[in-house]
LUMKEDO-544654 format. One record per residue (C-alpha): residue in one letter; x, y, z. Coordinates in steps of 0.25 Angstrom, whole numbers, plus 5000, padded with zeros to 4 digits. Layout:
N
aXYZ ...
END
This chain:
237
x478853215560 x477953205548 x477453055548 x476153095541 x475753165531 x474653185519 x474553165504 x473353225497 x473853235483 x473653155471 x474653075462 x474753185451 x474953305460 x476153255468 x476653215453 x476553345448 x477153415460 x478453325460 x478553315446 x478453165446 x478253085433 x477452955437 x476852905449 x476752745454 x475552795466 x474352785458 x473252855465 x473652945478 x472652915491 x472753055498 x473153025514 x473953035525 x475252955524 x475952915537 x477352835540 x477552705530 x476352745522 x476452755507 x476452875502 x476752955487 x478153005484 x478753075472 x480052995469 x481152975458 x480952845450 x482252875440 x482153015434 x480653045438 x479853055450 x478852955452 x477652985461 x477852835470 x477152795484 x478352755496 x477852715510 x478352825521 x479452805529 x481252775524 x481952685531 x482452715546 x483752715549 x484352595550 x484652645564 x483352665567 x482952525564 x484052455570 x483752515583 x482252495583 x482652345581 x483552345592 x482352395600 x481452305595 x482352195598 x482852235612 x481252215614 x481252075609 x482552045620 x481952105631 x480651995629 x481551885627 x481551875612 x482651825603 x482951925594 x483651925580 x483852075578 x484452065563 x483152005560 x482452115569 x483252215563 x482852185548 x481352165551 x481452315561 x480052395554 x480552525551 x479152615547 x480152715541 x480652855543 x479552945538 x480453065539 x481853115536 x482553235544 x483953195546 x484453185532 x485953195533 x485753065541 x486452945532 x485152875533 x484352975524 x485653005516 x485452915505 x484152945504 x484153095501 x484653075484 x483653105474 x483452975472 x482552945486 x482053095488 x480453095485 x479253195486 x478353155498 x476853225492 x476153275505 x474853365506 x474953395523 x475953305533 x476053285548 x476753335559 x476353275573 x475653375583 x474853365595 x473353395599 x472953485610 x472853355619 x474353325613 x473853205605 x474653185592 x474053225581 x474753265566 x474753415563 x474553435548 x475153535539 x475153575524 x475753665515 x475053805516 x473953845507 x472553835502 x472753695496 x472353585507 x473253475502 x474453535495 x475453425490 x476953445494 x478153355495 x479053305507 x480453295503 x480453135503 x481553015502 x481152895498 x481552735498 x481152645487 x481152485489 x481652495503 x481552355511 x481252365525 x480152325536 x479152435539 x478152345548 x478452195555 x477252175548 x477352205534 x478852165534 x480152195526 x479452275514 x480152345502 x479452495499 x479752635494 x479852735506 x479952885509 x480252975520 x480353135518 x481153235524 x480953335537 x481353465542 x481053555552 x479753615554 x479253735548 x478353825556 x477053745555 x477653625556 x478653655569 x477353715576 x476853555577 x478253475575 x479453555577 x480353435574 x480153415558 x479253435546 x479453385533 x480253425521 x479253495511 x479253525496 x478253625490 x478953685481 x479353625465 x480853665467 x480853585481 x480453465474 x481453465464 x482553495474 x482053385484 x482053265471 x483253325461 x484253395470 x485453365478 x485353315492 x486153445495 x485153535488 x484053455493 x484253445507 x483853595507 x482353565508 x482353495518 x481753615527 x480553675533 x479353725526 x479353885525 x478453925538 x476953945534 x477153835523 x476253725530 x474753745536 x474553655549 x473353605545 x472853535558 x472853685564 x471553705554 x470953595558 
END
């Protein structure tokens, strides 16, 4: 599961490479972005694509949130607590999901128009591995080639003005979000997380397909990587 990943590139690059016409981001910070982080993503503001910022993470099932509430409630019982579970229900955090797999699920269905597909800009991501000691540590891949922070795409979805609590903390809040798509694992990848890897674009065509064509049409990238596409970079470290 790709949780982490990092963008290097600046404003005018990723513009140029989705073909977008404006940007709301000002200047980019090169990092690493992890779950509920903001981040750049290319989306459609009307007929053009805007380069906008979103915080990562869609919103969980509403399954998903209804039984963490149940949990967290069933913990309030068993010390003694009243519990009101409508009001535990409505104020449930929910970080997001970061990743999308299963999209014929009616969860993600709505999401998969034109209108909520974006373009994630990464220059490496994550998948998580294990030291000789077997103490976690994220393995780091990026497209092969001489270029140490070549820009690609994830295929994205994105949220705009969605109400929700992400933290007790910070409370209900209202914020554009995204998520992107995963697949299984191409050879590098599969060599560290045999479960998934996420849904890559390199190529212009791809992008067009992934933010102008039918669901049916578009569904069709949602695959691997050709093997030897990605260089594991922690092995050259």
């Amino acid at each position: 599961m790709c949780n982490l990943y990092r963008q290097r590139s600046g404003p005018q690059a990723i513009m140029d490479m989705a073909k977008a016409m404006q940007s709301t981001v000002g200047n980019l910070a090169p990092g690493d972005i992890y779950p509920d982080y903001p981040a750049p993503i290319v989306r459609w503001e009307g007929d053009e694509r805007i380069l906008a910022s979103a915080r990562c993470g869609m919103p969980s099932s509403k399954k998903a949130i209804f039984d963490n509430a149940t949990k967290r409630a069933d913990k309030l019982r068993a010390k003694g607590s009243e519990v009101d579970f409508q009001k535990i229900l409505e104020f449930e955090p929910d970080s997001g999901t970061t990743n999308v797999r299963n999209t014929s699920s009616s969860h993600w269905r709505p999401h998969l128009s034109t209108a909520h597909r974006c373009l994630v800009p990464f220059t490496a991501f994550s998948e998580p591995g294990r030291d000789a000691v077997g103490k976690y540590r994220p393995i780091w891949f990026k497209l092969a080639g001489d270029d140490p922070d070549p820009l690609a795409f994830f295929a994205g979805i994105h949220l705009q003005a969605h109400t929700g609590v992400r933290k007790i903390k910070t409370g209900v809040e209202t914020i554009d979000v995204f998520a992107f798509l995963t697949t299984e694992p191409n050879a590098e990848v599969g060599a560290v997380h045999p479960k998934a890897m996420p849904v890559i674009l390199t190529e212009p065509n791809e992008i067009e397909m992934w933010m102008s064509a039918p669901w049916e049409i578009a569904k069709e990238l949602q695959r691997p990587l050709a093997g030897g596409s990605l260089i594991n970079l922690t092995e050259q470290m």
